[in-house]
Structure formats: structure tokens, C-alpha cells
N, C-alpha and C positions, 0 to 999 in steps of 0.2 A: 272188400265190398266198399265200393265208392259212392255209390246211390242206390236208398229205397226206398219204396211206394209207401205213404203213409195213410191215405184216404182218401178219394175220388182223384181229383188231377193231379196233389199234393205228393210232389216226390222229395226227399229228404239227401242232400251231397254234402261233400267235403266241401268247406268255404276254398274258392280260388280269390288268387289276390287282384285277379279282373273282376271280381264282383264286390269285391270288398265295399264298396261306396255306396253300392245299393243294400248290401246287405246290412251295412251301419245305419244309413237312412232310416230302412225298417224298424230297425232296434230304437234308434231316437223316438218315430214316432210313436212308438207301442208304449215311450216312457213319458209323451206328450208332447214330445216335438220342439222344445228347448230346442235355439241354435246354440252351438258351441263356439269358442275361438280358433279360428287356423291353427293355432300350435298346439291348442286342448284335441283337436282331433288328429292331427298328426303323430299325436304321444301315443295315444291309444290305439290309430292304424300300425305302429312300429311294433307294439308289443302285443298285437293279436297274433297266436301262433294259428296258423292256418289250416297244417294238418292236424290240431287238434277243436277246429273249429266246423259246426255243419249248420248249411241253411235250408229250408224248407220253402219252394217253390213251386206256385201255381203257372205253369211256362212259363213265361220270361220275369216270372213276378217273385221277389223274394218276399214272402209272408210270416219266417220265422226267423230266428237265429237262437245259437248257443254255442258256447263257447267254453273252453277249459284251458286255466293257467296253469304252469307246471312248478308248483311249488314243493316248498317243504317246510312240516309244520312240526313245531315243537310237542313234547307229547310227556306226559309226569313220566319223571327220569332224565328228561333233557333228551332225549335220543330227537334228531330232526327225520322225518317218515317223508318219505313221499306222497302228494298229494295234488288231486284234479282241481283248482281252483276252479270252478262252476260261475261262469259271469258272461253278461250279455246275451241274458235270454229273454226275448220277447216273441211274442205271437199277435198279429197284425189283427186289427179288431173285426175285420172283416171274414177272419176263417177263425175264429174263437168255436169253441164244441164240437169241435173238426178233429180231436184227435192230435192235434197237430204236436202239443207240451208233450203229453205222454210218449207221444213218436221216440221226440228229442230227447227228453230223457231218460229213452232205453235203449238209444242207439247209442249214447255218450256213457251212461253205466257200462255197455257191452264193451265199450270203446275202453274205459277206465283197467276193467277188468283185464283187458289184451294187455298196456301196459305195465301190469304189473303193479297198479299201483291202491295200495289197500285202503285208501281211504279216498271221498270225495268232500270238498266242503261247498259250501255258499253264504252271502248275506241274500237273505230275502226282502225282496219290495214291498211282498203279503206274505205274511208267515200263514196265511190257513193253504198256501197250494203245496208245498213240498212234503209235511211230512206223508203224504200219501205215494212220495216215491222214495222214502226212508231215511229221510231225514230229520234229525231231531238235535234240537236248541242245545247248544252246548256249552256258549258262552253268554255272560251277559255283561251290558259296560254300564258307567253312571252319566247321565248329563249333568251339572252341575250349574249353580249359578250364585254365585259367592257375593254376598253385600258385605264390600270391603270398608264400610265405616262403621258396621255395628260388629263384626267379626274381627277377630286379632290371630293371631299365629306366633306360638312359641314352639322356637325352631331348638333345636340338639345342638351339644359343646362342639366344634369345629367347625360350625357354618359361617364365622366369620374368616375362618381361614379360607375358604372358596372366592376366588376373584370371580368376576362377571364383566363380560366385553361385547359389545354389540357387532355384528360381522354381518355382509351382506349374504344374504341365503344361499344364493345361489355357488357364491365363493366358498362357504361354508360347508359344503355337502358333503366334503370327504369325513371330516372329522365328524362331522353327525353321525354319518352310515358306521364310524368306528363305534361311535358308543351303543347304537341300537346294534353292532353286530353283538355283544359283548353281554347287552341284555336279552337277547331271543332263548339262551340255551337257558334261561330262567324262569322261566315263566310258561305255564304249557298255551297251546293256541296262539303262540306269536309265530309270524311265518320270517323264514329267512327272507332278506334280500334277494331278490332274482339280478339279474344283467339284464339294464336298462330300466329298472325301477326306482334308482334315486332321484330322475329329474319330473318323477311323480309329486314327487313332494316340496317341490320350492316351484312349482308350477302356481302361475299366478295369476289369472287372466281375473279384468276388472268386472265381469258379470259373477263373479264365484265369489266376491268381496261381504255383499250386502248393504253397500255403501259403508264401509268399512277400511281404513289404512290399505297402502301395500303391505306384503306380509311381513315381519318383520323377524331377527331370530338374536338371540343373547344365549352365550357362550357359558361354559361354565368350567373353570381351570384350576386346576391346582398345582404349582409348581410348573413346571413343564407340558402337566398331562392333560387332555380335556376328559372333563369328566360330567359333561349334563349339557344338555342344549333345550331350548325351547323356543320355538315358533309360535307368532302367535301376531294380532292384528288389533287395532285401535278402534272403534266403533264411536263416535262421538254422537252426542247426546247432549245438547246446550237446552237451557230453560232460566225463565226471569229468575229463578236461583242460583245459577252458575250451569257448570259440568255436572251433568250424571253421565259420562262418555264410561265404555264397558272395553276390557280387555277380551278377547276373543281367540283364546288358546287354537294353534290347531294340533299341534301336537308337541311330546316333550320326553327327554328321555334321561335318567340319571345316575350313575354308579353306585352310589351310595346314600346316607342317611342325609348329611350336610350338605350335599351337592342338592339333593333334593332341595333340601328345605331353602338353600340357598335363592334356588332359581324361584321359586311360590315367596318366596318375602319378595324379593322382586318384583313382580305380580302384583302382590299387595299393593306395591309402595309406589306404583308410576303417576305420575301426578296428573292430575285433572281426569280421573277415575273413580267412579266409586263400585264397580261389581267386575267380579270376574265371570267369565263362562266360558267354561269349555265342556265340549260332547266328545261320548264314546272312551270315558275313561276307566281306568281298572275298578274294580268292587272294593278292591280293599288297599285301595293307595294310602302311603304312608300320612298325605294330609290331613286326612280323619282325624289322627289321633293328634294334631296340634291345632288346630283350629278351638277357639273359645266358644262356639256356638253352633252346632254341627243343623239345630233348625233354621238356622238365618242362610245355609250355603243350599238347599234347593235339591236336592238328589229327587234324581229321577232315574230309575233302573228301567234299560230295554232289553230287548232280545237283541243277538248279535251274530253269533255264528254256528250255524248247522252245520252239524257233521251226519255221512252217511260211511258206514263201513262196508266195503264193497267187499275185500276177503276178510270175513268175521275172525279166521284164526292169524294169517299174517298180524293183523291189526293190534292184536290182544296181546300178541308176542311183544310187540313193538313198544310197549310201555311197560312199566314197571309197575308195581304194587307198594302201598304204604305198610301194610298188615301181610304176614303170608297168607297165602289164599290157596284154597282148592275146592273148586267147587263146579258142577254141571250143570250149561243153561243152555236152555230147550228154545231155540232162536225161532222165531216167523217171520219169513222175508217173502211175503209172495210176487216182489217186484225182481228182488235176485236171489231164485229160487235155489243157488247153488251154496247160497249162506243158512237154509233153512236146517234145521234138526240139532243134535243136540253135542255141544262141545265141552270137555273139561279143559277149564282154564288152573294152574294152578302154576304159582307165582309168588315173588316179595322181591323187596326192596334192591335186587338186583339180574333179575331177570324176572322171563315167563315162560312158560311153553303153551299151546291151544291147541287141541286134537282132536277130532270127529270120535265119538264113544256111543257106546248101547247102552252104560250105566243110567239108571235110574236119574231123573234130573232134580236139580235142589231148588233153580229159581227159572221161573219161566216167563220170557218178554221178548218184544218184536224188534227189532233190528233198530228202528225208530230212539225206543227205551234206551236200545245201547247204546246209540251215535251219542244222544242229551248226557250220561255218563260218562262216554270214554275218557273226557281231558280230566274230570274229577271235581268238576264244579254244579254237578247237578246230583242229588244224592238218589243210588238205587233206593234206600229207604224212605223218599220224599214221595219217588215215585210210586213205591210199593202201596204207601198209603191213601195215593189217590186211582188207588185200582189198574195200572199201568206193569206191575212187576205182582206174577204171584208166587208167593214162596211154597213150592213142595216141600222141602224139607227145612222144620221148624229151626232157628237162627239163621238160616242161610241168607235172609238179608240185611240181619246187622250184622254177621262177617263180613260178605263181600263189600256193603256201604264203607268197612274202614278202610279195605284194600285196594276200592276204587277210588278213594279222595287224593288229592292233593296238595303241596305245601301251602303253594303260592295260587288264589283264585286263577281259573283258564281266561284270559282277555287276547281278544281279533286286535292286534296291535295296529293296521292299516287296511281300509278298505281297497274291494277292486271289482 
């Protein structure tokens, strides 16, 4: 099924790569109509896959779009899952209460489901539209903003053994992509590199700045090996008192304790700066714990990545447990009505199995509840007590809460 009827003239196809310009159009202006740079939208025409893209047209007029990346996302245990990266969805303000969102995302659930693939994520523009098509918040990141002359940082023994070399970005990118391949199987909710997504990230066009540096990136080596990189921009800021000019992280990735700490002294110490900032970083990054002053650095926690689980039991298999677990939960998915009813999951710290059952249920919650759980940074217990999880059967949700945690906080390692 190629095209279908979504409400009055509104028919719903597979993007073709002849529409593609109008269909992006759309999508721009639904975001407000920012123009972009040549090469910024040539990156993003390269890595729209097509047959997994559908737009929503009033005859010759493209009025919606949505779109799905084919990723694979890390999951507690490290196993890498296959999953529908959800991006580029808008709906044109002129067919808004038309049906048109809901179309889209039931013909891309339907779609998800054909492939085979058990999970769907998103970042959301509004978090109040998706959990009604079952998704629920499952990661969250810190913005931060570090005042570098009242804060200090005491870094770990071997951080003065880490060199540090400045390298051009773009030159750079192989050895980057090696250190983030090497952190993804660490950390649940980081997605692997796809093909054609590293020149994502040294992409620099001068409206994405803020009047800010070109990007700039510092190396980070030990001996032979690299071991940490960071990208990151200069923002200047002069006043009849000197420099208050801010550093502007855009991202950063590190092996270990001292390579960490190596590259944030760094940071610290760039001259004619006094504040760092950087957004969307992990919850429980190592700088926390060396920093002198954790009120002077700014945290601010947001919502980050939605997860929806499209095969409730694939999905559950797919990760591990902290704690053994066995226990039956009574799902309500009335958007994918083939995840509804009640599954024993039972599992620990090296497999799972998930299987459709008549037993008796112990915890009862909607499809929503499980997506915000599944990576292990949302607790079934946090949920249970704001009326979100009901426990049938007394303990059953501070067992499952320890079997669904995880080591290391779940963090969206790059947007898309």
C-alpha cells in the first residue's frame, strides 16, 4: 500500500525523490520557515530515506510530512535494537484538526511494525502531542552553564598524562567517530552511527553559530591512541570590564576518567572566557563529582527522548535486567492494539524471554508507562506513585523498579 485517504481531499504516499523539495518546504514551514544553508539542506536531502518516508497531500499540495531513520539504539545490556528514528514531521497550519498527525502516525507505526522493528523513538518539538500515540519520555539531558572564575575542577591522577592537540573538524572525523563508536555500547539510548551521519556533526554553516567562533575541536591522546575529543565554539562577549566571552560545547566524547577530566580542565582554562555552556548533556556526567560548586554551574534538566514500543515482547527480550525478574503486565496500547493484554516478562542480568499469558497480572500500565521505563532511567516506582503504574500484586513494583534500572543514566547522544 502506496497511498491512503486520510480525510476529505487528504491522501497520505510514500515520499518520491521528485517531491522531495516541496515536501521539505512543508516541513520548514510548519517549523517556521527558517531558511537553511545549501549544504545544511543537501545533508539532510542525502539522508532522507525515502521508502521509509510518507507525505500528506491536498492534490498537488504537500500539507504534511514524516519521516523515519533507520537506526540502532543501545539498550541496558549494550545489545544495539533496531529502531524507527521518527523525524520530520510536520503538518501545514492550514489542515491542522484534519486528522492529518494521527493519519501519519498510524501508517508509520503500521509501517514500523512490517519492518520488523520493535521499537520507534523521537525528540519532540511539544512533548504534550505524542504520548497519545505511545510514547513516553525516556531520556533526559542537562543544559548547563558553568561560571568558570567562581567554580574550580579537581581532576583524577593521570589527567596530566592525556596530551591535547587542536585538529581541524572536519579532518578530524574519523578518529572522533572511533571514540563515540566505542562509547555507544555503554550507555543505554545512544544510537549507533549510521552511513552518512558523521558529516552531521562538523557541519557548520554561519546562521547555526549565534554569533559565535567557527566550530572548533581538541583532541585528546594518549600515547598513540586517541582517546576523547570535543567540539565546541567561542561566543565572545566584551564589556568596559574585559572578556565575559563563553565557551559553547557542542559535543564531546571520552574513554575514560582522565581523558575526561583532561578535555573540561581544557574548557576551563581557554583564555579570555569566563562561563562554559553546553546543552543536552548526560545526567550523571563524570564533572559533577569535580567541580567546587555544583550551584554556580546552572543545571537545567529537559525531556529528551521518547520511546514507543511497537512489539512489546521483541522489545523486552531485547534488554536485560539488573535484578531477576518475573513478573506479568497487563499492557493498554489502544493505538497498537496488537501490543495490548497481558505479557510475563521474566529475566536478569543476561537475558529475557516475553510471552503473551492468561496469568493473573502483577503490574498494570499503558504502553506510554513502558516506552518512559524501557532504557532504565525512569523508575516503574516513580511512576507508580504518581498514579501511572498500578500494582495488582503487592511488591511487584519495587521488584520490577530494580530489574528495570540501569548502570549508567539512558542519554540521546545526537539529535536528528
Amino acid at each position: 500500500m502506496t497511498t491512503t485517504r486520510t480525510s476529505g481531499t487528504t491522501d497520505l504516499r510514500v515520499l518520491r525523490p521528485d517531491d522531495w523539495d516541496q515536501w521539505y518546504d512543508s516541513l520548514i514551514r510548519a517549523f517556521g520557515g527558517m531558511t537553511e544553508s545549501a549544504e545544511e539542506r543537501e545533508l539532510w536531502k542525502s539522508l532522507t530515506e525515502y521508502d521509509r518516508s510518507v507525505g500528506a497531500w491536498d492534490g498537488d499540495t504537500c500539507v504534511g510530512s514524516a519521516g523515519a531513520f533507520t537506526f540502532r539504539l543501545t539498550v541496558p545490556g549494550g545489545a544495539s535494537v533496531p529502531a524507527a528514528g521518527v523525524t520530520m514531521v510536520g503538518v501545514a497550519g492550514t489542515h491542522r484538526r484534519r486528522g492529518v498527525l494521527t493519519s501519519m502516525m498510524r501508517r508509520q507505526l503500521d509501517d514500523v511494525r512490517s519492518w520488523g522493528e520493535p521499537l520507534a523513538v523521537l525528540t519532540a518539538s511539544e512533548p504534550a502531542i505524542y504520548g497519545r500515540f505511545g510514547y513516553g519520555c525516556a531520556t533526559h539531558s542537562l543544559s548547563v552553564e558553568i561560571d568558570t572564575t567562581r567554580v574550580q575542577l579537581s581532576v583524577p591522577a593521570g589527567t596530566d598524562d592525556v596530551r591535547l592537540r587542536y585538529a581541524v573538524p572536519a579532518e578530524a572525523v574519523d578518529v572522533c567517530e572511533a571514540v563515540y563508536a566505542r562509547r555507544v555500547p555503554e550507555r543505554p539510548g545512544m544510537l549507533a552511527r549510521m552511513p552518512g551521519w558523521a558529516p552531521v556533526f562538523v557541519l557548520d554553516p554561519e546562521s547555526e553559530r549565534d554569533g559565535a567562533s567557527p566550530l572548533q575541536c581538541v583532541v585528546a591522546e594518549r600515547g598513540a591512541d586517541v582517546v576523547g575529543f570535543v567540539r565546541f565554539r567561542v561566543k565572545p562577549d566584551w564589556d568596559v570590564s574585559g572578556s565575559n566571552s563563553a565557551v559553547v560545547v557542542q559535543d564531546m566524547e571520552a574513554l575514560d576518567a582522565a581523558s575526561h577530566a583532561a578535555l573540561w580542565r581544557f574548557l576551563f582554562g581557554l583564555d579570555l572566557t569566563s562561563k562554559i555552556v553546553a546543552r543536552g548533556r548526560p545526567v550523571d556526567e563524570p564533572w559533577h563529582h569535580m567541580v567546587s560548586d555544583i550551584r554556580r554551574c546552572g543545571l537545567r534538566r529537559r525531556d529528551a527522548l521518547y520511546v514507543r514500543l511497537v512489539d512489546v515482547g521483541a522489545a523486552l527480550e531485547a534488554r536485560t535486567y539488573q535484578a531477576p525478574v518475573d513478573v506479568v503486565l497487563d499492557v493498554e496500547d489502544a493505538f497498537c492494539p496488537w501490543n495490548s493484554g497481558r505479557w510475563r516478562l521474566t529475566g536478569d542480568a543476561k537475558g529475557a524471554e516475553c510471552r503473551r499469558t492468561e496469568d493473573a497480572a502483577d503490574l498494570a500500565l499503558s504502553v506510554r508507562e513502558l516506552g518512559a521505563a524501557y532504557l532504565g532511567g525512569v523508575s516503574l516506582a516513580g511512576l507508580a506513585s504518581a498514579g501511572r503504574v498500578r500494582e495488582v500484586r503487592q511488591g511487584a513494583v519495587a521488584e520490577a523498579s530494580v530489574a528495570f534500572g540501569a548502570v549508567a543514566a539512558p542519554w540521546l547522544s545526537h539529535g536528528f
